[in-house]
N, C-alpha and C positions, 0 to 999 in steps of 0.2 A: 504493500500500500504506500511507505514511502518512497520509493521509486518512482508510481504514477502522479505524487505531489510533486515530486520535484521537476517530474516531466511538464504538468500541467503549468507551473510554475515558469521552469523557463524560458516554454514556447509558447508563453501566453501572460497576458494580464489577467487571467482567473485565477482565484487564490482558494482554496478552500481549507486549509488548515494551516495553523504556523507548525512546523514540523523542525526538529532538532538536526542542526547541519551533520551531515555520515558520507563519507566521499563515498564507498562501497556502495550506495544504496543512488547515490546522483551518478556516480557513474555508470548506474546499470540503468539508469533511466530510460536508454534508446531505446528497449523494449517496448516501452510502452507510448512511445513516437505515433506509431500510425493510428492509436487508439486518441492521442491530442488531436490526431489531423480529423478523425470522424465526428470528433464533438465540436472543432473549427466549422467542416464542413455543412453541420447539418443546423449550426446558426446562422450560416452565411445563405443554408436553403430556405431558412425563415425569415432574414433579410432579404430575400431574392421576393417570396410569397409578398411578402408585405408592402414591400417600394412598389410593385408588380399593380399592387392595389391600386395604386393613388399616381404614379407618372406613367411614364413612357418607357420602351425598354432600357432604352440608353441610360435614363437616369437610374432606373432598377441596377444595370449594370455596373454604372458611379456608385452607388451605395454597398454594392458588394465587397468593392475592390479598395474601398474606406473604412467599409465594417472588417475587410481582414486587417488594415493594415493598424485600426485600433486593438483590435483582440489580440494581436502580438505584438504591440507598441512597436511596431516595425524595426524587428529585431535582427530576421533574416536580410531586411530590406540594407541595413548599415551592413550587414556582411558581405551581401552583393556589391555593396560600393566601395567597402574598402578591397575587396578581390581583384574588383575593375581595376579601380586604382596603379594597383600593384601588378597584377601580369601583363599589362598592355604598356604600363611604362617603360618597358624595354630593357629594363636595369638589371643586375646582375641579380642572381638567385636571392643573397642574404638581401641588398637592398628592397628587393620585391617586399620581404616578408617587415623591413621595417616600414617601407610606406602602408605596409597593410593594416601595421601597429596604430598607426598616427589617426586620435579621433578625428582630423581635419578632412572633408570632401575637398578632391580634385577634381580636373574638370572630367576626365575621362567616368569617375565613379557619378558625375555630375547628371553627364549624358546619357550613360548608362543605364540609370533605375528613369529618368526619363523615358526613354526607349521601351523600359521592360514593364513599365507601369501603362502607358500608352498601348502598348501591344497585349497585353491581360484583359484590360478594359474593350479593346477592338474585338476577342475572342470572345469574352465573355457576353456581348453584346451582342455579337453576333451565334447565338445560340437561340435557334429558331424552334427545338424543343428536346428536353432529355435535359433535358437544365441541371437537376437535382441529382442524376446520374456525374453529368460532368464537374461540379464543385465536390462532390464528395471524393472522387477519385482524385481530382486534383488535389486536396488538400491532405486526404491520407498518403498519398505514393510519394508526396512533397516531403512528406517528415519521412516516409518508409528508408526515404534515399538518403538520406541523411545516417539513418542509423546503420547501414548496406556500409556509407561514405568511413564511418565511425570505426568498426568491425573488419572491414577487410584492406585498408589501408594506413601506413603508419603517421604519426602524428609529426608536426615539422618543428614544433617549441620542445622546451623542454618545463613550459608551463602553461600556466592558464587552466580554464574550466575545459576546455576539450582535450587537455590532457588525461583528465580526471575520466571521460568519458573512452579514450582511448585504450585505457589502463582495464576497465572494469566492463568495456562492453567487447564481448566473444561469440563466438558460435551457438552457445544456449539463445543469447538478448536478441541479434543475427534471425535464429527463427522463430523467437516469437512473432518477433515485427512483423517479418515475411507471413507469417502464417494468418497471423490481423490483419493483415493488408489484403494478401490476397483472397479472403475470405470475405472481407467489403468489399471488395470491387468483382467480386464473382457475383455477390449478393446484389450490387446493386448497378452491373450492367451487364451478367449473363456472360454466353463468350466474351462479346466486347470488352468487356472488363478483365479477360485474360489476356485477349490479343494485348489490352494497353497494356498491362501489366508487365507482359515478357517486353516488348519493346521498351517500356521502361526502365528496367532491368539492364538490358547493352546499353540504352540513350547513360542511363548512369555511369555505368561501369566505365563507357568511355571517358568523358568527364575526369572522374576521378583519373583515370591513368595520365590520362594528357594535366591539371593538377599536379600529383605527383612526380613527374616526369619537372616539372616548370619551376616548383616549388621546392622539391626535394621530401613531400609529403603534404598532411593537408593540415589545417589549421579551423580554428571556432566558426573563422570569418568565409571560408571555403566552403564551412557546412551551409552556411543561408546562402552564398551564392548557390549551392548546388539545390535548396529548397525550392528555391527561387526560379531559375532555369528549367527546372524541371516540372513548375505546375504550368509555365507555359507551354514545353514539351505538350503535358497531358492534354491542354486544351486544342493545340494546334491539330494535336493527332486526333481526339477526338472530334474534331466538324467534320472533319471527311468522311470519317469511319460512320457517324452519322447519315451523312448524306447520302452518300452512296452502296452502304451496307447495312444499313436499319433492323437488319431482318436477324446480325448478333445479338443487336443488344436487348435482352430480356430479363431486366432484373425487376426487382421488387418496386420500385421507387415508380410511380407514373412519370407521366409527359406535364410539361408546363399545361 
């Protein structure tokens, strides 16, 4: 149970108990990663129902993409930027990893969550039905890959809180995740939600290598980049797969 506080806790603004700091117990937290992404996902379905009421899509789609970025006090989003930051600056390996250190936005981290926020919003907006299917996936397989990121790749500091997570999340926490993940997105888009899933799965894995490869391993700031990239992954993949192959997706959840 503390594990899931701590999960709930640092991938979100919801607090539900003050619980006693246990590195053992935070670092095994990634388990329970895709289980934060279904309770993200299925307020951001009830912020979808409700704006859905009262505007127009677009605006429904503005309030999604506001209501995530309050429920995680845009947490991934500052990791996204400083990631930016640092691999696209061209700078030698150690310097990447100090600019990534630095609370200050560059301009490339500037552009960047510009671009990736603008582009979320276009996807999401452009979801003409299965809505409820696509933010759920998206938001569990976003934390899923994170804990994938955690467990099967080595860490680049030799501190910080993703160290902590490094240390204590393994092949047990590895398939929990996996097993929550894939168990919602089977649930609630049928094949379609495996086809995403595997593609998921390499869309990550590569990532990560290319990451590692750059970096010399991954780092706190590398995991919300990878959250990040990866729920637009989800969505991009999912319109077409929509469109043109409607006939997978059969989960539990209805149509807008």
């Amino acid at each position: 149970m503390k594990s899931f506080v701590f999960a709930l806790q640092h991938l979100t603004r919801l607090h539900l108990a003050e619980v006693a700091f246990d590195q053992r117990q935070l670092g095994r937290s990634g388990m329970y990663f895709p289980l934060v992404g279904l309770i993200l996902g299925l307020m951001l379905v009830l912020t979808d129902r409700l704006a859905g009421l009262l505007f127009p899509p677009t605006a429904a789609a503005a309030a999604v993409v506001v209501g995530l970025v309050l429920l995680t006090g845009g947490i991934h989003l500052d990791g996204f930027m400083d990631t930016v930051d640092g691999v696209f600056s061209g700078r030698s390996r150690e310097r990447m990893l100090e600019i990534m250190k630095d609370s200050r936005v560059g301009a490339f981290g500037a552009l960047g969550v510009f671009c990736l926020l603008l582009f979320k919003f276009s996807l999401i907006a452009g979801l003409t039905g299965r809505t409820y299917q696509a933010l759920i996936m998206m938001t569990v397989l976003g934390r899923w890959a994170m804990t994938y990121a955690i467990a099967r790749f080595p860490y680049a500091r030799n501190e910080g809180m993703g160290k902590l997570h490094s240390l204590h999340t393994g092949n047990f926490e590895l398939a929990a995740a996996s097993l929550t993940a894939l168990v919602v997105v089977a649930a609630t888009g049928g094949l379609g939600g495996m086809v995403i899933f595997c593609a998921s799965l390499f869309f990550v894995h590569l990532i990560c290598v290319y990451l590692n490869r750059v970096l010399g391993g991954l780092t706190g700031d590398t995991y919300g980049f990878l959250n990040e990239i990866t729920e637009v992954f989800i969505l991009a993949l999912f319109i077409p797969l929509a469109r043109y192959a409607p006939y997978i997706f059969s989960g539990i959840i209805p149509d807008r």
